[in-house]
C-alpha positions as CSV (number, residue, x, y, z in Angstrom):
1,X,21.4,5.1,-185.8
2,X,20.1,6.5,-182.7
3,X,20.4,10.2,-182.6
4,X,22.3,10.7,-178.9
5,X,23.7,8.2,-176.7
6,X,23.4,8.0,-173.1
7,X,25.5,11.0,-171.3
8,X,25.5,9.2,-168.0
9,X,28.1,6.6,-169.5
10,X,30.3,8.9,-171.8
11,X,33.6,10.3,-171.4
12,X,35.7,12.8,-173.0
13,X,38.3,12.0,-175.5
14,X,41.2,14.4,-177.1
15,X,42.2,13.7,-180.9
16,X,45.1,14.8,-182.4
17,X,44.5,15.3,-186.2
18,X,46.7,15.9,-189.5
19,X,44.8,16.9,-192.8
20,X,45.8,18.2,-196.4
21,X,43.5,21.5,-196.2
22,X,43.5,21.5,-200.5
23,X,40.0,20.4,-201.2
24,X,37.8,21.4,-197.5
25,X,36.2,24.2,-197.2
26,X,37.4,24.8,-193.6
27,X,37.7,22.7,-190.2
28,X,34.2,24.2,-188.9
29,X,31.1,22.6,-189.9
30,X,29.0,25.5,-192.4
31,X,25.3,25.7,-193.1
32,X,25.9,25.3,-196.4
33,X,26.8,21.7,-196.1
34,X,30.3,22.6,-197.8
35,X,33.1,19.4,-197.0
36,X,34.8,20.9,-193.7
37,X,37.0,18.4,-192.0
38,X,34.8,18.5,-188.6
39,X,32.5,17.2,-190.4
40,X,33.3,14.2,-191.8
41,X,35.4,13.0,-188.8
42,X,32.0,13.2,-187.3
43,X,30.0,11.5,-190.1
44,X,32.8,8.5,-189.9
45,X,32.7,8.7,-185.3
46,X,28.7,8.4,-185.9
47,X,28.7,5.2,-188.6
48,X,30.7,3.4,-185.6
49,X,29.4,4.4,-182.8
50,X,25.8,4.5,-184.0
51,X,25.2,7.9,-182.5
52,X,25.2,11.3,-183.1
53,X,28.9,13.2,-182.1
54,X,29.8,16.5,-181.9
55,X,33.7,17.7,-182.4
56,X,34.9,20.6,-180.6
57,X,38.4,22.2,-182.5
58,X,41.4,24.1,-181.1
59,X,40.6,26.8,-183.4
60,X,38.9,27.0,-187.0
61,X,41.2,26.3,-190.1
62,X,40.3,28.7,-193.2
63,X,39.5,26.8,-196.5
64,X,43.1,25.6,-198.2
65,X,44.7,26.1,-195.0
66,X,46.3,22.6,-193.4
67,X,46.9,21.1,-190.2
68,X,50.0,18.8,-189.2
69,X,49.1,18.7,-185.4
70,X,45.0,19.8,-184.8
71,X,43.6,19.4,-181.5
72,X,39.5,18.4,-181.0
73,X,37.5,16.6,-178.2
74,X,34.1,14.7,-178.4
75,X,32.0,13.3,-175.5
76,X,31.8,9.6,-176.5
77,X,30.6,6.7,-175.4
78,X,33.1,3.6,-176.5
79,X,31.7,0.7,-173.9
80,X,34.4,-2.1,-174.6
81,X,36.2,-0.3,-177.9
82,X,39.5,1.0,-176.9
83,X,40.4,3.8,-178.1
84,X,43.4,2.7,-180.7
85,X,40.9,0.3,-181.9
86,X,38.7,3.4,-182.7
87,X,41.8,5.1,-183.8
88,X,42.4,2.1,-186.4
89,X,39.1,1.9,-187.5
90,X,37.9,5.8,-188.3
91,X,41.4,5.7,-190.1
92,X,40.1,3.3,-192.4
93,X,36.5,5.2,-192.9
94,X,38.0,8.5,-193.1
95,X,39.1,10.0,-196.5
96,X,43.1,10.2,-197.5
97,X,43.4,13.6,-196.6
98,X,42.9,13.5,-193.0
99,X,44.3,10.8,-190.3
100,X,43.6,10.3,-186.6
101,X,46.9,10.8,-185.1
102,X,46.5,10.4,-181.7
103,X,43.3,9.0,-179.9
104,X,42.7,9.0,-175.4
105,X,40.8,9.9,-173.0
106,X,41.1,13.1,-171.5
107,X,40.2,14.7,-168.1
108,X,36.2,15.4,-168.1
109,X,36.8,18.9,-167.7
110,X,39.2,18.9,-170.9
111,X,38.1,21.6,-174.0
112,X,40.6,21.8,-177.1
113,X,39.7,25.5,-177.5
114,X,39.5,27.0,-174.3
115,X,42.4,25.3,-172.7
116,X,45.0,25.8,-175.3
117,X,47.5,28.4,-174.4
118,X,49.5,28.9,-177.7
119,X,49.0,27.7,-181.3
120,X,52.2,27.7,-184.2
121,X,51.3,27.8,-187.9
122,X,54.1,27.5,-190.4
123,X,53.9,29.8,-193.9
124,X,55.8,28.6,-196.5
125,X,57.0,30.5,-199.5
126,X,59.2,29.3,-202.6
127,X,61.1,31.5,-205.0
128,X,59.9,28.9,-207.6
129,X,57.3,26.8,-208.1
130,X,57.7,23.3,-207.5
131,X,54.7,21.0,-208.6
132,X,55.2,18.3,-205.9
133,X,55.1,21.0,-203.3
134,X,52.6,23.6,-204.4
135,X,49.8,22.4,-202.4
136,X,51.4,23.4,-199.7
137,X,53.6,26.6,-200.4
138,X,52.8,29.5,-202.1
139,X,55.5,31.2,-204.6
140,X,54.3,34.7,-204.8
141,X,54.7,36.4,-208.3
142,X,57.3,38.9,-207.3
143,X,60.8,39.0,-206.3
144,X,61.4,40.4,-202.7
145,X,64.3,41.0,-200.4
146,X,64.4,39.0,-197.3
147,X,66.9,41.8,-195.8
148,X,64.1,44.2,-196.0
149,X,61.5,42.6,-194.4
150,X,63.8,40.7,-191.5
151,X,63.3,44.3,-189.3
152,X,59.7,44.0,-189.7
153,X,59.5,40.5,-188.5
154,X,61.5,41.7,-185.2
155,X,58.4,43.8,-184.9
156,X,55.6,41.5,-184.1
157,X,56.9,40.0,-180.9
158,X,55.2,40.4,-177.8
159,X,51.4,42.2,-176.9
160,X,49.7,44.1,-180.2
161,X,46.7,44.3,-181.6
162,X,46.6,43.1,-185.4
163,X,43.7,44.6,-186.6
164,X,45.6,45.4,-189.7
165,X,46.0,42.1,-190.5
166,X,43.3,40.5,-190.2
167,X,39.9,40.2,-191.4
168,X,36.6,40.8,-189.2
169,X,34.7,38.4,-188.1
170,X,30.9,38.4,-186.1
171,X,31.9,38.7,-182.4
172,X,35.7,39.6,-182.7
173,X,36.5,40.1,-179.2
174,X,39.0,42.5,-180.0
175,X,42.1,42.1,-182.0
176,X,45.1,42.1,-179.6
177,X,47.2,38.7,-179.0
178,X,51.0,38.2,-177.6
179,X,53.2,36.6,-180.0
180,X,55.8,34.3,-178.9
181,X,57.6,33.3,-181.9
182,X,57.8,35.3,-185.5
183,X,60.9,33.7,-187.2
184,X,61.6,34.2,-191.1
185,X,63.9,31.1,-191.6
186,X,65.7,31.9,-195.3
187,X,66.7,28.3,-197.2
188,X,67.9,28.1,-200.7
189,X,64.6,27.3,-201.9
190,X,62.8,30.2,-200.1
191,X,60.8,31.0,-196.9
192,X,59.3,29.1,-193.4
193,X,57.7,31.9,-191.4
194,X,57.1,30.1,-187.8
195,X,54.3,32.3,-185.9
196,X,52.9,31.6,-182.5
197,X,50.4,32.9,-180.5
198,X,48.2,33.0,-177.8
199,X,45.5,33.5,-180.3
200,X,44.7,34.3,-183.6
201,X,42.3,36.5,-185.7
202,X,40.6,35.4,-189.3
203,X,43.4,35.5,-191.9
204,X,45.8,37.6,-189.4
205,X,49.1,35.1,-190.3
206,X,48.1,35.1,-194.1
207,X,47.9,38.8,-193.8
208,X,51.1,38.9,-191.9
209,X,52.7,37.1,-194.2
210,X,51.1,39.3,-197.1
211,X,52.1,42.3,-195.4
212,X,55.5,41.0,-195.3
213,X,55.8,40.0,-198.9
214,X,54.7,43.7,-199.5
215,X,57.8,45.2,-197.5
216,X,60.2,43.0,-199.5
217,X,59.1,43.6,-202.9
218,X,58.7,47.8,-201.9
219,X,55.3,48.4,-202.4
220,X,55.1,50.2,-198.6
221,X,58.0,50.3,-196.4
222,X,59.5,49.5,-192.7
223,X,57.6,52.8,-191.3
224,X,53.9,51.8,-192.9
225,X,54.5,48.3,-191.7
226,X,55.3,49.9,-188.1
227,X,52.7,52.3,-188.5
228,X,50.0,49.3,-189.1
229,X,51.2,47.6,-186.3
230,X,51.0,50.5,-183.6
231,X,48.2,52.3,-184.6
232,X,46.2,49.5,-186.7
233,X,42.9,50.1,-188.7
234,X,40.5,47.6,-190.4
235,X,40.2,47.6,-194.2
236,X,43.8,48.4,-194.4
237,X,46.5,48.3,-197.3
238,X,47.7,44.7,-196.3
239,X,47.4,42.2,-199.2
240,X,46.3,38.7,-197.7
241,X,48.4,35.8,-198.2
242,X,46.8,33.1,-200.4
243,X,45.8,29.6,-197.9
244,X,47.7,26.6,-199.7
245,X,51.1,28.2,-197.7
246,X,49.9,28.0,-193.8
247,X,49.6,24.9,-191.5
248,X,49.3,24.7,-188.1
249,X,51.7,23.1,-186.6
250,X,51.2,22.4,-182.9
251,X,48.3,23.6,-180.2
252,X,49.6,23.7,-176.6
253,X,48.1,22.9,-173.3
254,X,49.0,23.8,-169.5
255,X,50.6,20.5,-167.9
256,X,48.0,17.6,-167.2
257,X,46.6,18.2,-170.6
């Protein structure tokens, strides 16, 4: 396998990518050689196309967290394979927790995380455990009272920074992002918090969503919630959401991509 292919000839394709989060260690490719999703997407691109690939995500998935709708691009060169063939066949190499939903050719000028405008993540939480479901929902070990914390959710909408909630990483660029959406939709069998952003921090929705829990069950109330929103600190009080509950949902583009 040769390590590159020829750039001259290549062109830049968008993928569109569902995965069970349960037994990766992440999206993001680690030094450790731990199974991340990037990764063997690429390994099963490079046994086709007899090259090396490199995947570029929307964003970065934390270890147990899932993905219904991710967004990546790769640089490839495909001669006379078209792309649902490609589709079809790294479907067939790829392990039964991720599938290549969607599989075209993009603009050249086309990046999945630099482009995207908004991403929505989903959290869900049951009031009791269900086996078939508990890979992907978490059912806290608490009671809590969704009247309580529905005043805190009307909180996070619109520009703040959510250094409370989140968890530092090398780089942070700071910790402010508009929300768009912050809905805590009650069933009979519990909880789908819908968040969306412009951008996200390490762990900030599982640390929303811990934060949240907190308010409901009365370990801090409505003003410390407010308080960590409006004048936030690192290291704070919040409790962080365990990953099995989260998956992101959707990544959006501006029109034409």
């Amino acid at each position: 396998m040769s390590n590159s292919a020829d750039t001259s000839t290549m062109s830049r394709y968008k993928l569109c990518i569902e995965y069970d989060g349960t037994d990766f260690s992440g999206w993001q490719s680690q030094l450790d050689n731990a199974r991340t999703v990037q990764v063997e997407i690429e390994k099963a691109l490079a046994q086709i196309l007899q090259h090396r690939v490199v995947l570029v995500g929307s964003g970065r998935t934390d270890a147990g967290v899932h993905a219904a709708s991710q967004v990546a691009h790769a640089d490839l060169e495909l001669k006379d394979l078209p792309p649902d063939r490609l589709r079809q066949a790294l479907n067939s190499l790829l392990p039964k927790d991720i599938a290549i939903l969607e599989f075209q050719k993009s603009s050249p000028d086309f990046h999945a995380r630099f482009d995207a405008i908004s991403r929505r993540y989903r959290y869900r939480i049951e009031n009791v455990n269900h086996p078939l479901g508990r890979r992907f929902a978490w059912t806290p070990p608490c009671s809590w009272d969704d009247g309580e914390i529905q005043p805190a959710v009307e909180l996070l909408t619109g520009r703040h920074s959510f250094k409370s909630f989140s968890l530092r990483r090398p780089n942070e660029t700071g910790y402010f992002c508009t929300l768009t959406e912050a809905e805590w939709q009650i069933d009979e069998d519990g909880v789908s918090f819908y968040i969306a952003a412009d951008r996200f921090m390490h762990k900030m929705v599982r640390g929303i969503v811990g934060a949240l829990i907190d308010v409901g069950r009365g370990r801090f109330g409505f003003e410390e919630f407010f308080r960590l929103l409006e004048r936030p600190e690192q290291n704070s009080v919040v409790s962080v959401a365990p990953p099995h509950g989260l998956t992101l949902l959707k990544v959006e583009y501006p029109d034409g991509f």
